[in-house]
C-alpha distance (Angstrom), angle and dihedral (degrees) to the residues before:
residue distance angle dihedral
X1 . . .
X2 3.73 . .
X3 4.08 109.1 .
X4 3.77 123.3 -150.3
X5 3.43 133.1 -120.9
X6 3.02 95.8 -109.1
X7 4.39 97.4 50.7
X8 3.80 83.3 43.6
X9 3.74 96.7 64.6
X10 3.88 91.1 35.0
X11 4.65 91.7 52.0
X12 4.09 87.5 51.5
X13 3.71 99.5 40.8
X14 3.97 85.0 56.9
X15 3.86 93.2 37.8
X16 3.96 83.7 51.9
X17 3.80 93.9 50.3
X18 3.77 96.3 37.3
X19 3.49 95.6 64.2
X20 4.03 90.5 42.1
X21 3.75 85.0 55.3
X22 3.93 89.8 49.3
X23 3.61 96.4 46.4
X24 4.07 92.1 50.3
X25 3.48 80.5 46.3
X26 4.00 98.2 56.1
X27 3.75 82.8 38.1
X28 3.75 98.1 61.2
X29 3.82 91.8 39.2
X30 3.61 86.8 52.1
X31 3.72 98.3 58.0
X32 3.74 124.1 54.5
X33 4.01 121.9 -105.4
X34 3.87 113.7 -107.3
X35 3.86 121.1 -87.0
X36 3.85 95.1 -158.5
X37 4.12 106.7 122.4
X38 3.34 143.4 145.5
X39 4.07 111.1 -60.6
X40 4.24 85.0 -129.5
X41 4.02 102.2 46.9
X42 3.65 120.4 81.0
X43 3.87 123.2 -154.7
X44 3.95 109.4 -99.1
X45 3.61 121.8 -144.7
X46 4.05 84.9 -120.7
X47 3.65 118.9 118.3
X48 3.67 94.4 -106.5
X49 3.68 114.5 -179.1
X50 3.99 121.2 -94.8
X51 4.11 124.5 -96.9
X52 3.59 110.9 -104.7
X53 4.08 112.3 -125.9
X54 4.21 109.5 -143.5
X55 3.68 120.6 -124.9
X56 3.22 127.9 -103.1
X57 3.96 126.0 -111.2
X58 4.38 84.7 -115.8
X59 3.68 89.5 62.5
X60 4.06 95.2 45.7
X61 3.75 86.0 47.5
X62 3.76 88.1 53.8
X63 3.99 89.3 46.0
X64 3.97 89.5 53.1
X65 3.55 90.5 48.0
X66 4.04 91.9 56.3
X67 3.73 95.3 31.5
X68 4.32 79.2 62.0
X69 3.83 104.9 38.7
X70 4.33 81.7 49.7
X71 3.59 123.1 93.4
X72 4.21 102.6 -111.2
X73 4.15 93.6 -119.1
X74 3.83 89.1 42.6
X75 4.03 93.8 54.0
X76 4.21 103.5 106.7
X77 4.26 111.4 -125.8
X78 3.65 111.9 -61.0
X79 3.93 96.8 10.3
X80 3.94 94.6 125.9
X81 3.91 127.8 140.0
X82 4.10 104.6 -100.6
X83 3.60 124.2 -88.0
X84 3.75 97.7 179.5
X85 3.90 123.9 124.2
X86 3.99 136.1 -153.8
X87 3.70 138.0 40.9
X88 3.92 102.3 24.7
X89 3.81 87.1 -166.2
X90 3.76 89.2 62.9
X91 3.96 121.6 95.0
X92 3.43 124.0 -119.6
X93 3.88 126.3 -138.9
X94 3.90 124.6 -102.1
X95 3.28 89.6 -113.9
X96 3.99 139.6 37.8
X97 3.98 105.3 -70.0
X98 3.79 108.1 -110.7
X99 3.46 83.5 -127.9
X100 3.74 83.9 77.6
X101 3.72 102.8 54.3
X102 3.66 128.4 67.7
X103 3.97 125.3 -122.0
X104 3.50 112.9 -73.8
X105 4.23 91.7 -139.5
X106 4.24 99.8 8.8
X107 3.84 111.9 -159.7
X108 3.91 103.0 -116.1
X109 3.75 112.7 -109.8
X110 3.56 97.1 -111.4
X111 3.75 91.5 58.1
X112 3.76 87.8 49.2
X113 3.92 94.9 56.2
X114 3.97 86.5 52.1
X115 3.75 118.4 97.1
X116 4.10 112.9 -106.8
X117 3.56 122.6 -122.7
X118 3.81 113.0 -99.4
X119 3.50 107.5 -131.3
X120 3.73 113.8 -151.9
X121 4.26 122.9 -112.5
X122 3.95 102.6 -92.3
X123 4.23 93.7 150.3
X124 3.86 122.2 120.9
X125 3.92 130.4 -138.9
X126 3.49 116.5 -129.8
X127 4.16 86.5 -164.6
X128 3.51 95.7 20.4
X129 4.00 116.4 -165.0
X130 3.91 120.3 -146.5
X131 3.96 96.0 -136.7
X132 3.30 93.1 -176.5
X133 4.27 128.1 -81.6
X134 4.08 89.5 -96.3
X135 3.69 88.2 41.0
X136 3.69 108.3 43.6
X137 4.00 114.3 129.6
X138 3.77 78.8 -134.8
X139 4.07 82.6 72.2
X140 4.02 87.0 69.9
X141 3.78 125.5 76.5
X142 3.42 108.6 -134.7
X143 3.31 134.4 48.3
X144 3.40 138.2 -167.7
X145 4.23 147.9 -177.2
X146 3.76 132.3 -138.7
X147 3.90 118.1 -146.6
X148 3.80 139.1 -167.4
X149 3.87 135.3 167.9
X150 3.66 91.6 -73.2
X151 3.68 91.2 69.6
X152 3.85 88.5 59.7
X153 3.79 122.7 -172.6
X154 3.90 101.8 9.1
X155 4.21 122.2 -169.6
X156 3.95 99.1 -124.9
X157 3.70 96.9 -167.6
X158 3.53 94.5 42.4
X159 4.49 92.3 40.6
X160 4.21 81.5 50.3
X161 4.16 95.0 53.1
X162 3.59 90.2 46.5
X163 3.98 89.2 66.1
X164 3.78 103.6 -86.5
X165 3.75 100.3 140.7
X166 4.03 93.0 167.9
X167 3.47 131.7 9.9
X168 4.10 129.6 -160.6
X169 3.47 112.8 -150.4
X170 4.10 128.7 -155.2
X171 4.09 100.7 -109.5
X172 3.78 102.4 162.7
X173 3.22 149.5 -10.3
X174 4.44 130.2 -157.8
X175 3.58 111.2 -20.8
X176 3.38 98.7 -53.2
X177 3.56 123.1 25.2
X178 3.97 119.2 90.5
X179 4.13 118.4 -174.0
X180 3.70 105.6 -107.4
X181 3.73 90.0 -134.7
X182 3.56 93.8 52.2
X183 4.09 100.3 94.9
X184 3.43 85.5 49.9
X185 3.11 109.9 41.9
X186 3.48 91.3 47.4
X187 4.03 104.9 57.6
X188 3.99 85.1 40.4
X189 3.58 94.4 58.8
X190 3.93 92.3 46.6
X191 3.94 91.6 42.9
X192 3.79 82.4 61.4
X193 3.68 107.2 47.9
X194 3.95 102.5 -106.0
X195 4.13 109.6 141.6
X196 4.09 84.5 -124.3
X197 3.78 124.4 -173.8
X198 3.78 129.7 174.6
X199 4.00 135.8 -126.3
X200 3.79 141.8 -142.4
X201 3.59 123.3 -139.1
X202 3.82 102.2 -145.9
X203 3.76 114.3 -139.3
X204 4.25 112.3 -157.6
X205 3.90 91.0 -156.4
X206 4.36 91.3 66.4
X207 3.74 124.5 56.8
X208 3.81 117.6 -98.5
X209 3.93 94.5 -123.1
X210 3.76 86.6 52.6
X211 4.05 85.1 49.2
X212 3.70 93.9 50.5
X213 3.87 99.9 44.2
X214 4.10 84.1 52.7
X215 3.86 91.5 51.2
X216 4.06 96.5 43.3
X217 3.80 86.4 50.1
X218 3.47 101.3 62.7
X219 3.85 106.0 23.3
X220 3.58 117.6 81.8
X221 3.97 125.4 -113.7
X222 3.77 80.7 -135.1
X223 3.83 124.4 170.7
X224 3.49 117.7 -127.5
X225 3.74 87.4 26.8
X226 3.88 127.7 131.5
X227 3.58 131.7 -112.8
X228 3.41 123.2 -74.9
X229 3.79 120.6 -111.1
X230 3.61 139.5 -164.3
X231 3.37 125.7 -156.4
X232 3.77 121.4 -148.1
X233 3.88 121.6 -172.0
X234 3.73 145.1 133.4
X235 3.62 109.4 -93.2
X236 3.87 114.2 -168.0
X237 3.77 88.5 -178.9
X238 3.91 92.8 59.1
X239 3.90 123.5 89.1
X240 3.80 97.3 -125.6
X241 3.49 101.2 81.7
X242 3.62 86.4 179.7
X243 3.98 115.4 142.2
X244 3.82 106.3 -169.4
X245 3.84 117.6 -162.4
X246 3.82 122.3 -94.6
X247 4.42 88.7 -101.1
X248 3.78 84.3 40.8
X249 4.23 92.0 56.8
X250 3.59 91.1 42.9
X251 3.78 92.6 51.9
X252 3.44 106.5 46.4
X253 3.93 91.5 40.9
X254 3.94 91.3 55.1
X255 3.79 95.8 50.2
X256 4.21 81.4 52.9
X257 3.44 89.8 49.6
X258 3.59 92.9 39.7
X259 3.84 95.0 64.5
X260 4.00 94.6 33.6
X261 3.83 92.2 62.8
X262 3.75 102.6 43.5
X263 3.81 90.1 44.2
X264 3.92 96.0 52.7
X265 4.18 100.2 14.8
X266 3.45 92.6 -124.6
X267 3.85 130.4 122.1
X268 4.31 103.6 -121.2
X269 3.34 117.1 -122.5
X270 4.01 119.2 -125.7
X271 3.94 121.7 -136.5
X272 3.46 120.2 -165.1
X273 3.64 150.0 154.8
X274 3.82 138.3 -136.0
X275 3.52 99.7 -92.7
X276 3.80 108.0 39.6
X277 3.55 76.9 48.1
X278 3.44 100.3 65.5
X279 3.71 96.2 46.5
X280 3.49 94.5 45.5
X281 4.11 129.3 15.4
X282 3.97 105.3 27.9
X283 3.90 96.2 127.8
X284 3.63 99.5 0.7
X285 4.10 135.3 101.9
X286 4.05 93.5 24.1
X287 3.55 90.6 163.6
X288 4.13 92.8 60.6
X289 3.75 126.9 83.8
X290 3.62 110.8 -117.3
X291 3.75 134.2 -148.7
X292 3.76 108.8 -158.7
X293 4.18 125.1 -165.2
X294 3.47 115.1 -142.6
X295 3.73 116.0 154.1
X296 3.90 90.3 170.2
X297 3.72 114.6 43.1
X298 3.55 137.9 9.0
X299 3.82 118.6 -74.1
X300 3.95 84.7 -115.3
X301 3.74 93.7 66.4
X302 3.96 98.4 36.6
X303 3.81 93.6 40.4
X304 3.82 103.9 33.4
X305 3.85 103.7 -162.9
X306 3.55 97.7 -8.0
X307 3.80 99.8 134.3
X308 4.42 104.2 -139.6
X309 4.24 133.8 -166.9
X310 3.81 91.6 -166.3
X311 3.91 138.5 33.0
X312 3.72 134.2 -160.9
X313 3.23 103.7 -155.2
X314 3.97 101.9 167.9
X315 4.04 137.1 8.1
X316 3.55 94.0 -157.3
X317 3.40 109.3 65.1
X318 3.95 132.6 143.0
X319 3.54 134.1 -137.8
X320 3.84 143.7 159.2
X321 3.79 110.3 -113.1
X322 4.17 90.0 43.3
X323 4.08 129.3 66.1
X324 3.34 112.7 -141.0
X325 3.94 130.6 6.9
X326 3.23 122.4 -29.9
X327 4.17 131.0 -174.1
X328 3.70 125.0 -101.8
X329 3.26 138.2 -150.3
X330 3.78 151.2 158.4
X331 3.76 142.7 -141.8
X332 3.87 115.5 -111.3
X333 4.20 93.7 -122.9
X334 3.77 152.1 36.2
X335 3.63 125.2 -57.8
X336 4.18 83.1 -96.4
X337 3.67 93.2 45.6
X338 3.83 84.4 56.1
X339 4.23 97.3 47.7
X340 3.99 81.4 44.4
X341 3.66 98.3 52.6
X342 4.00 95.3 41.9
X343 3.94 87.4 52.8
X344 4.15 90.4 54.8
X345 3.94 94.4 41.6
X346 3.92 111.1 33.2
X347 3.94 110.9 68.9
């Protein structure tokens, strides 16, 4: 049979991008996943769903070129020459950065300028740690959870009434890795009412520019959203065994910083733990809020006169509304320090 012009050009523009989609495909089952996670989360033996790997800037020239040669009410959903701006060495994501799309259900401002109801600690410890009766996290009013994709299909409602007041969830990690949970995750927790923020995982073997474009492309400038943090550890499981020097650290994580702050006027937040610590932060960035992990003993005795917003005090909590364990932490304040802090921080 005799094809039109018009089915001729449509048959090789989806040859052309069926074999670029096989060939990414190949590609990213060629080359293993990224171990980078969370120092305080352990894999589970749940099927958890598998990291994403970001395109390269070949394959969106390639896309630009077809979206062009491609009649404009032949091109398939989301095949449209690039409007993006900023590092061109940085990788794009597979698919359009959340960054890019609206709230499905945004909370109305007015709600947003309201203070949240505090929800009161009702989480269990699967290795609980006696912290001491002055000490105890349970001392401190709010509590709160951080999540990833190794969580997997969490009950918001249900994760909220249990005493999760905020939540932190895994966006990205490098420059090109984003948590397949993280769209997800990320409307669901606003959609139920949880002050929700998201965090970087840095990795020392990619530049910090390259780290920060990645990040502001596929976390929302959201209002009513909180700070964003990065989280800087030794991670023995990761593939960079890259150990930068102290000045090296403190450089690289100030140019991230740098470009996170003036891109969504907020101060970052910096996660560490104990060790990285040590090598790198003891006496440095006084003018940041920190978030400190200490699963054993109190901040005070881990971090001596490191002033902190948030505490991790265990990876192995449990909940209703997650399987599995889940991380918990707790806001350095009263329930009014808390409704006074959001107010100064969340625009």
């Amino acid at each position: 049979m005799r094809l039109s012009a018009v089915s001729t050009i449509l048959l090789a523009c989806l040859t052309i991008s069926g074999c670029a989609a096989r060939g990414e495909r190949e590609a990213a089952q060629a080359a293993p996943p990224s171990k980078e996670l969370t120092g305080s989360i352990t894999k589970t033996s749940r099927v958890v769903p598998s990291v994403e790997i970001g395109e390269t800037v070949s394959r969106v020239e390639r896309q630009q070129a077809l979206a062009v040669a491609m009649p404009t009410n032949l091109r398939p959903e989301g095949l449209m020459p690039s409007d993006q701006s900023g590092d061109d060495d940085a990788p794009v994501p597979l698919q359009r950065p959340l960054a890019m799309l609206s709230p499905s259900n945004p909370v109305p401002r007015a709600l947003r300028q309201q203070p949240m109801q505090i929800y009161s600690h009702r989480f269990r410890d699967a290795k609980p740690i006696n912290f001491g009766v002055s000490t105890s996290p349970r001392k401190l009013a709010v509590h709160g959870v951080d999540v990833s994709r190794w969580q997997g299909e969490i009950d918001w409602d249900t994760l909220r009434t249990q005493g999760a007041n905020f939540v932190y969830i895994k966006a990205t990690d490098g420059g090109d890795h984003i948590d397949p949970m993280f769209k997800k995750n990320w409307r669901a927790a606003q959609q139920a009412g949880l002050k929700h923020g998201a965090y970087h995982f840095f990795y020392w073997c990619r530049t910090a520019g390259e780290q920060a474009d990645w990040f502001i492309r596929n976390v929302p400038k959201e209002a009513g959203a909180l700070p964003p943090v990065i989280d800087v550890e030794w991670n023995g499981e990761s593939s960079c065994k890259r150990r930068p020097s102290r000045e090296q650290v403190l450089a690289k994580m100030q140019v991230f910083m740098d470009k996170l702050e003036k891109h969504y006027g907020q101060r970052p937040i910096v996660y560490t733990a104990p060790d990285f610590y040590r090598d790198n932060l003891s006496g440095e960035l006084l003018n940041y809020p920190f978030w400190l992990r200490a699963v054993a003993q109190h901040p005070s005795k881990v971090y001596p006169g490191r002033k902190w917003l948030f505490w991790q005090y265990s990876g192995s909590g449990v909940s209703h509304g997650v399987e599995g364990k889940i991380d918990l932490n707790a806001f350095h304040g009263s329930e009014q320090d808390w409704h006074n802090w959001v107010a100064s921080s969340v625009h």
